[in-house]
VOPAGU-2260 file (C-alpha; in pm, 1 decimal, decimal comma):
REM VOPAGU-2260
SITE   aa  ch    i         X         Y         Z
SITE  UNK   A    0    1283,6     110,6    5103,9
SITE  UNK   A    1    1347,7    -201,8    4875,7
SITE  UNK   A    2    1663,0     -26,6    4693,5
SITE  UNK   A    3    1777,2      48,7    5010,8
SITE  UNK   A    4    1795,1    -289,7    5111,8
SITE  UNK   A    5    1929,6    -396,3    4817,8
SITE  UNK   A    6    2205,6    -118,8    4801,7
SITE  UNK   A    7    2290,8    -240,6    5171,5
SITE  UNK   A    8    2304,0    -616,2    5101,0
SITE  UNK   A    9    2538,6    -574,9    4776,9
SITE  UNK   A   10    2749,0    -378,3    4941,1
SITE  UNK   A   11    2795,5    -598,5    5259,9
SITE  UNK   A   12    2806,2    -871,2    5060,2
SITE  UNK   A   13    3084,8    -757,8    4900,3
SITE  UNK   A   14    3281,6    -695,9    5198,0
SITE  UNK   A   15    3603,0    -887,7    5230,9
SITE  UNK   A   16    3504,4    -953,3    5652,6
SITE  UNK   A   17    3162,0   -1082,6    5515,1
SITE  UNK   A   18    3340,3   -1319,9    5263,8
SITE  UNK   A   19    3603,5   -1414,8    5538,7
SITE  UNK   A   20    3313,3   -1493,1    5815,7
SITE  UNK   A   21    3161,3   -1725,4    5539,9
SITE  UNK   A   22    3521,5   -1919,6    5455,0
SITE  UNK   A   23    3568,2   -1939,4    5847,3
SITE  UNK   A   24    3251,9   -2073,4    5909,8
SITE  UNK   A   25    3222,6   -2320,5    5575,7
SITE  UNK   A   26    3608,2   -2433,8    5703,9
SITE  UNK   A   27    3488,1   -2509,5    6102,7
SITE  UNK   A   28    3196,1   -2639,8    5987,5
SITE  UNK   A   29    3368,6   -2894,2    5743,1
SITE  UNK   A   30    3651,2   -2984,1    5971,7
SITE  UNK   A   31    3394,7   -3081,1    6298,1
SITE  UNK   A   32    3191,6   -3278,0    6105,0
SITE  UNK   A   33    3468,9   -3517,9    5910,2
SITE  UNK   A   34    3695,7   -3452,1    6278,9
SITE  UNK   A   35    3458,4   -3632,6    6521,3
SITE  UNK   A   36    3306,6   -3959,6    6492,8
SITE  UNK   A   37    2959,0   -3903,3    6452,1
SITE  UNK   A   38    2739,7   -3607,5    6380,5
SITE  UNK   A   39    2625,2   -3580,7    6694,3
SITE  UNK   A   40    2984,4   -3479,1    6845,3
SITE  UNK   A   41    3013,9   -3274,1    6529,8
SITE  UNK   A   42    2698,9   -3044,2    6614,9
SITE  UNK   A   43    2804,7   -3027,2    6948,8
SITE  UNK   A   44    3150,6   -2895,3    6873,3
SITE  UNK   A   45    2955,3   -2652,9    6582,9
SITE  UNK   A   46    2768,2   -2539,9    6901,6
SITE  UNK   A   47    2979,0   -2389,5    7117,2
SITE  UNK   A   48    3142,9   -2200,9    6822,0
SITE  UNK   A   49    2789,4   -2062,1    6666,8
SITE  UNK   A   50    2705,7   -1954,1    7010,9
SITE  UNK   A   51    3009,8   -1747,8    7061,7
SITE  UNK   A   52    3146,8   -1609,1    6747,2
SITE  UNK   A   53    2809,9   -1571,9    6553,2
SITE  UNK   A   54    2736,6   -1254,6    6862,0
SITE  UNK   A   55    3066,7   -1130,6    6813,0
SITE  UNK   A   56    3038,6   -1111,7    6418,5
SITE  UNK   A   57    2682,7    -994,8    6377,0
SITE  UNK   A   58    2702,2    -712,9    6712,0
SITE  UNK   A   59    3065,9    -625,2    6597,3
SITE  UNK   A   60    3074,0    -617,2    6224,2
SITE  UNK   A   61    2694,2    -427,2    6236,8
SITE  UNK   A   62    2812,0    -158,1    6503,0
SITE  UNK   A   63    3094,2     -52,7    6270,9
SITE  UNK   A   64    2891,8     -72,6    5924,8
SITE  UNK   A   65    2610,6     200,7    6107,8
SITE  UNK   A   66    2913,9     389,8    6227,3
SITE  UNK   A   67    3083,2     416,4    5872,7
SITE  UNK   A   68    2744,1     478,2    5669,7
SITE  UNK   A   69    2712,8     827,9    5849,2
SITE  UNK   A   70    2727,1     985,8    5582,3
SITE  UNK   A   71    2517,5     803,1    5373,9
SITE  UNK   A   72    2252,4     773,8    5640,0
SITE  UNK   A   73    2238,9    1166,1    5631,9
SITE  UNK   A   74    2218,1    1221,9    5278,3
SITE  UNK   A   75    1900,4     967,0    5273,8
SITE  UNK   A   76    1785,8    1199,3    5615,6
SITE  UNK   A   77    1743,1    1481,6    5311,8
SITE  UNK   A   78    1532,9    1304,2    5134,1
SITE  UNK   A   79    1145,6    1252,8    5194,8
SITE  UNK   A   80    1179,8     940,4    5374,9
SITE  UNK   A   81     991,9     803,4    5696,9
SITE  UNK   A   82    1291,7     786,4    5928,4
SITE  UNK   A   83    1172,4     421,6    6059,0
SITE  UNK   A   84    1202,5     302,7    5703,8
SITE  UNK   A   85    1560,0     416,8    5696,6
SITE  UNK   A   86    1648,8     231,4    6008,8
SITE  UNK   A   87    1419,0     -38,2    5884,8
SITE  UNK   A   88    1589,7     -83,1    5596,2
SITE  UNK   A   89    1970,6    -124,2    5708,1
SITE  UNK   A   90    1823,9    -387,5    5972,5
SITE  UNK   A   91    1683,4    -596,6    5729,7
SITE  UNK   A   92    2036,1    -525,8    5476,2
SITE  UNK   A   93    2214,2    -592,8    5742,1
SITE  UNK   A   94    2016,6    -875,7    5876,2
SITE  UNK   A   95    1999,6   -1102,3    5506,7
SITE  UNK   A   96    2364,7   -1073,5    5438,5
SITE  UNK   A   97    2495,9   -1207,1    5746,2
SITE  UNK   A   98    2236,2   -1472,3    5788,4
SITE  UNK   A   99    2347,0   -1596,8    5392,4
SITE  UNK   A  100    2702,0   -1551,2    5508,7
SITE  UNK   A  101    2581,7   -1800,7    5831,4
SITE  UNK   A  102    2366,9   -2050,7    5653,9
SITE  UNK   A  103    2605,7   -2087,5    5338,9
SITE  UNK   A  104    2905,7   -2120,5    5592,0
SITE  UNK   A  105    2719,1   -2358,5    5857,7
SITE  UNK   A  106    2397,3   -2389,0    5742,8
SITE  UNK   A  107    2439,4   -2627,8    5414,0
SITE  UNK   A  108    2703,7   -2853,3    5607,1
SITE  UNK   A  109    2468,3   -2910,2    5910,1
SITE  UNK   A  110    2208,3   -3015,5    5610,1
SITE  UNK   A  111    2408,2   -3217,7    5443,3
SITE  UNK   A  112    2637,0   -3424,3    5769,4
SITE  UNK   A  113    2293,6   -3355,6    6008,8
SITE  UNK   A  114    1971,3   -3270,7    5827,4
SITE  UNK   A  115    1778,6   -3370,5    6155,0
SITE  UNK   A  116    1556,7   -3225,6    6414,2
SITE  UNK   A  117    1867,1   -3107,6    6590,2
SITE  UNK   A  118    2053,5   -2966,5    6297,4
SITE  UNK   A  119    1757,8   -2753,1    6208,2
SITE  UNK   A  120    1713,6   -2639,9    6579,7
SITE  UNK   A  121    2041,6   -2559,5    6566,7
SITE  UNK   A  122    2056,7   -2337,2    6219,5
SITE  UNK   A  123    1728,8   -2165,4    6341,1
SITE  UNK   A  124    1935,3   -2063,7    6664,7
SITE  UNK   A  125    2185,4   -1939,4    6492,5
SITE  UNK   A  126    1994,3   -1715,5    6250,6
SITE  UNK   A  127    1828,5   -1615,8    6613,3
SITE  UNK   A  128    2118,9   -1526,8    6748,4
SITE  UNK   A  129    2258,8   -1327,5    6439,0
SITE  UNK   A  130    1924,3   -1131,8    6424,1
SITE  UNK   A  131    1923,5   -1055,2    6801,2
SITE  UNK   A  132    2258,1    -911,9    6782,0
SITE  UNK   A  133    2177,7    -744,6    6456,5
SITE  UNK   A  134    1942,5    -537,3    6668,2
SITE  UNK   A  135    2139,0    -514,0    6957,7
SITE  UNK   A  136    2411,5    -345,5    6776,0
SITE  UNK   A  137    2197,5    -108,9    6560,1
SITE  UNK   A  138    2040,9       2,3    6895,8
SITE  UNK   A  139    2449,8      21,3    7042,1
SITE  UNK   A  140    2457,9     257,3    6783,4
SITE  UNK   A  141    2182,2     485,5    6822,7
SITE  UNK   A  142    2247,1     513,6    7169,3
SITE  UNK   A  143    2610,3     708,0    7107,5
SITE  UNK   A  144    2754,3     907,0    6854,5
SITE  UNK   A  145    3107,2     824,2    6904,4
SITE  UNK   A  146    3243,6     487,1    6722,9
SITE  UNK   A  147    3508,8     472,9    7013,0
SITE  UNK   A  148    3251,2     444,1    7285,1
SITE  UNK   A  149    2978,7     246,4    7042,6
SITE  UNK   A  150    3230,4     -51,1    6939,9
SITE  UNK   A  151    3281,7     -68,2    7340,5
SITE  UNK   A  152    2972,8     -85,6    7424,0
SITE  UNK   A  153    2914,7    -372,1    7161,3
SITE  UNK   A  154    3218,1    -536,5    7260,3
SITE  UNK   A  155    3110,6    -517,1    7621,4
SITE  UNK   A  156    2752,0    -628,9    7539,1
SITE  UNK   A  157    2884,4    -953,3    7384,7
SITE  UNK   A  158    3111,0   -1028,0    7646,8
SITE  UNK   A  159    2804,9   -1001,9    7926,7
SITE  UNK   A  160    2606,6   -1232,7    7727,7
SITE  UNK   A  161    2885,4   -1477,6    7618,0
SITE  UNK   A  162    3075,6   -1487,0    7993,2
SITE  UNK   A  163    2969,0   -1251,5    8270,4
SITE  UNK   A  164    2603,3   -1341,0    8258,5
SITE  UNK   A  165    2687,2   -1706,0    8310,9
SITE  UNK   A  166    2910,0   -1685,5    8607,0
SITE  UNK   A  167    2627,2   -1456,8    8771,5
SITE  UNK   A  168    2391,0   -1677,2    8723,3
SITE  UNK   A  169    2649,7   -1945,1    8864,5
SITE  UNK   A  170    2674,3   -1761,9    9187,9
SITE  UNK   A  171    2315,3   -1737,8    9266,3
SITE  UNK   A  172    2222,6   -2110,0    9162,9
SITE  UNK   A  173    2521,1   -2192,6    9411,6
SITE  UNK   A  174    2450,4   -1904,5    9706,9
SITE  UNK   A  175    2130,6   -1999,5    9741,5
SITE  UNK   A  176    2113,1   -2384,5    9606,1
SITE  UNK   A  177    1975,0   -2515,9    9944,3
SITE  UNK   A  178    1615,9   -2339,1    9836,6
SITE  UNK   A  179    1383,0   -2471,4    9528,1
SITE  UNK   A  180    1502,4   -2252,1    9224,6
SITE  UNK   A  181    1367,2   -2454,8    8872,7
SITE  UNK   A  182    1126,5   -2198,9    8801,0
SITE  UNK   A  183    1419,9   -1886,8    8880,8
SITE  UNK   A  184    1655,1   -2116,6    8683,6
SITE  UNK   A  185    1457,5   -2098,6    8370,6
SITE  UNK   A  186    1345,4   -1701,4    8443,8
SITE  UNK   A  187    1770,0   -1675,1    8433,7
SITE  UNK   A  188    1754,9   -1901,1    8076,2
SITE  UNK   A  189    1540,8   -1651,5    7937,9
SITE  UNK   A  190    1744,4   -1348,1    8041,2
SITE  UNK   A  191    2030,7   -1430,9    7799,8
SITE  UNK   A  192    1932,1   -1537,1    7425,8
SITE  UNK   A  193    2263,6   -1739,7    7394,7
SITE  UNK   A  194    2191,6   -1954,7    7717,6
SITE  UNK   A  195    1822,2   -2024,8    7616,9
SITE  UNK   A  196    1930,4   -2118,4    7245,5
SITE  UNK   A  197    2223,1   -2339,1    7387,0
SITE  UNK   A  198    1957,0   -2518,7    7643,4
SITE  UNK   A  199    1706,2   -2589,4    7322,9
SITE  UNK   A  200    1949,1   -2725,0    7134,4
SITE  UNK   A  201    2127,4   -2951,8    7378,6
SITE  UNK   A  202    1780,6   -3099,9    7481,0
SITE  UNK   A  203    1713,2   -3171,8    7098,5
SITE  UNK   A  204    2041,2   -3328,1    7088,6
SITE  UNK   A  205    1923,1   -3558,8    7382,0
SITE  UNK   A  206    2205,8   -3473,0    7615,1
SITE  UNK   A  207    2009,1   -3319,9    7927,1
SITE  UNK   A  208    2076,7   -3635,7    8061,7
SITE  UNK   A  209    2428,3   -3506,2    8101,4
SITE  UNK   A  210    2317,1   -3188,0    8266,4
SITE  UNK   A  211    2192,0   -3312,7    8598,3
SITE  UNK   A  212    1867,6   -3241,0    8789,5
SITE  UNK   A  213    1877,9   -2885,4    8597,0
SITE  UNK   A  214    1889,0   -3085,9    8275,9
SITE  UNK   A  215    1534,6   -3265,4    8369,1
SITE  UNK   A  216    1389,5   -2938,3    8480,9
SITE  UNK   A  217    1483,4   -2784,9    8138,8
SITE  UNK   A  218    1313,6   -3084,8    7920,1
SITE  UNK   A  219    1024,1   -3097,8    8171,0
SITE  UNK   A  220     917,6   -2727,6    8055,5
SITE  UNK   A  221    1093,7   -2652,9    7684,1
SITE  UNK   A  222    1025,6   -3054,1    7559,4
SITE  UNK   A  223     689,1   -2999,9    7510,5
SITE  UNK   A  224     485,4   -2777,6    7263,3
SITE  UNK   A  225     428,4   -2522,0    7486,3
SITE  UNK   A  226     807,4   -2510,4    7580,3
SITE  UNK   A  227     924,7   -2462,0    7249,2
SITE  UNK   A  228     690,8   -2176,2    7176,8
SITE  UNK   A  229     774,6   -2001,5    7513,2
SITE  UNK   A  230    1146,2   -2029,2    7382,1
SITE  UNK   A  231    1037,4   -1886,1    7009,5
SITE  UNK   A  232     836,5   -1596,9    7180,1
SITE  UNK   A  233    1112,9   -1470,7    7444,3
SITE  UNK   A  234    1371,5   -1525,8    7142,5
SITE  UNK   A  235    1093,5   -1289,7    6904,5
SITE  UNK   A  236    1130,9   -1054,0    7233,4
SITE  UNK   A  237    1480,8   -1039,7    7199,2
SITE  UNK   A  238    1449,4    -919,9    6815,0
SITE  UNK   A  239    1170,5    -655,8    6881,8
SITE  UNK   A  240    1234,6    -507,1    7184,3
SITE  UNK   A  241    1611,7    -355,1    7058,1
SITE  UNK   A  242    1482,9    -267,2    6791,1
SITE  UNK   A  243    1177,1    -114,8    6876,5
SITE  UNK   A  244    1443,8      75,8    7079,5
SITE  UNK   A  245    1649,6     154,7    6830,8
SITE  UNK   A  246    1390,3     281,3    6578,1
SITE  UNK   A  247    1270,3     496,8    6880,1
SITE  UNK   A  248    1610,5     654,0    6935,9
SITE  UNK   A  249    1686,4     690,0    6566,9
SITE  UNK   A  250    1365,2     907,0    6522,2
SITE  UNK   A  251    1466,2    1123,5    6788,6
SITE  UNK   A  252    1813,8    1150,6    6719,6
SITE  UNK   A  253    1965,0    1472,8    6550,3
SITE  UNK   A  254    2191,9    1389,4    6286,4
């Protein structure tokens, strides 16, 4: 299992898209921070780009590396190995390179502009968010054989979370607005890793003041202890449950 992790993390690593991710990220990250004023607008601005390309990369760039390893996966399927391991083991490859490629491209510039309570909330959302989609995308995978239909479905997963989710949830906060809905509000949070790791990090950044009545709600229930680990346990939900899912599907799947 460990030389299959390590075959899978050299090789990624060595991809040119890996080492392009990194540069993009290293040159955002470095322009925000000496762009804007003060850190804080800096991490703000870092934000909104973690939360929308880190999904794409990591749900995108994994669906097509399970796609192309085909054949390798079925020449390992011939050897006496536990199936989960297999899977196991190209998670976790593909899981450590892209969460170097994120905290050597973001990571050490939010350290070293921001190395406060925010900055780390923010670097442990976005190695959240890379895992999540990680496992999202290896259970995209299992789920067709056909890279046509499996870089859709990725493609179409990312777009729900980043866009469609948020105008649904939009429409029922404003259809039905006239009845109490801060409990359903943070239920709808939960739904959607990217909205629940955008609301923890705004209300470290101290800007729920900016956010209205929903903005009190919010640091009512995730400002205290018990807040934070509901948000670490429905984000640990989102890592499992794929790909529990995926392992499932693998095992069952005839290669």
């Amino acid at each position: 299992m460990n030389k299959i992790i390590k075959y899978v993390i050299l090789d990624i690593l060595r991809n040119r898209i890996v080492l392009a991710y990194t540069v993009f990220l290293l040159a955002i990250s470095l322009s925000v921070f000496n762009l804007e004023d003060t850190a804080g607008k800096g991490m703000l601005s870092l934000l909104n780009i973690v939360l929308i390309v880190l999904p794409l990369v990591s749900i995108i760039f994994s669906t097509i590396y399970v796609y192309n390893s085909t054949e390798f996966i079925e020449l390992l399927l011939s050897q006496p190995l536990q199936r989960k391991r297999l899977v196991l083991s190209i998670f976790i490859g593909l899981t450590v390179s892209l969460l170097l490629a994120f905290l050597v491209g973001a990571g050490l510039p939010i350290l070293f502009y921001s190395g406060s309570q925010a900055g780390l909330v923010l670097m442990a959302t976005g190695m959240g968010l890379t895992i999540i989609f990680v496992a999202l995308a290896l259970l995209g995978s299992m789920i067709t054989r056909d890279k046509a239909k499996g870089i859709g479905l990725a493609i179409l997963l990312w777009f729900y979370f980043s866009l469609i989710y948020d105008g649904i949830v939009l429409f029922i906060l404003f259809q039905f607005s006239d009845y109490p809905l801060e409990k359903i509000s943070i239920v709808l949070g939960s739904l959607n890793p990217i909205d629940l790791g955008r609301i923890v990090v705004l209300l470290k950044m101290d800007i729920s003041a900016m956010m209205g009545y929903t903005g009190a709600v919010f640091r009512e229930f995730f400002g205290g202890t018990g807040g934070s680990l509901y948000a670490c346990l429905i984000m640990l939900m989102w890592i499992f449950v794929p790909l529990w899912l995926a392992v499932r599907k693998f095992n069952r799947k005839d290669w």
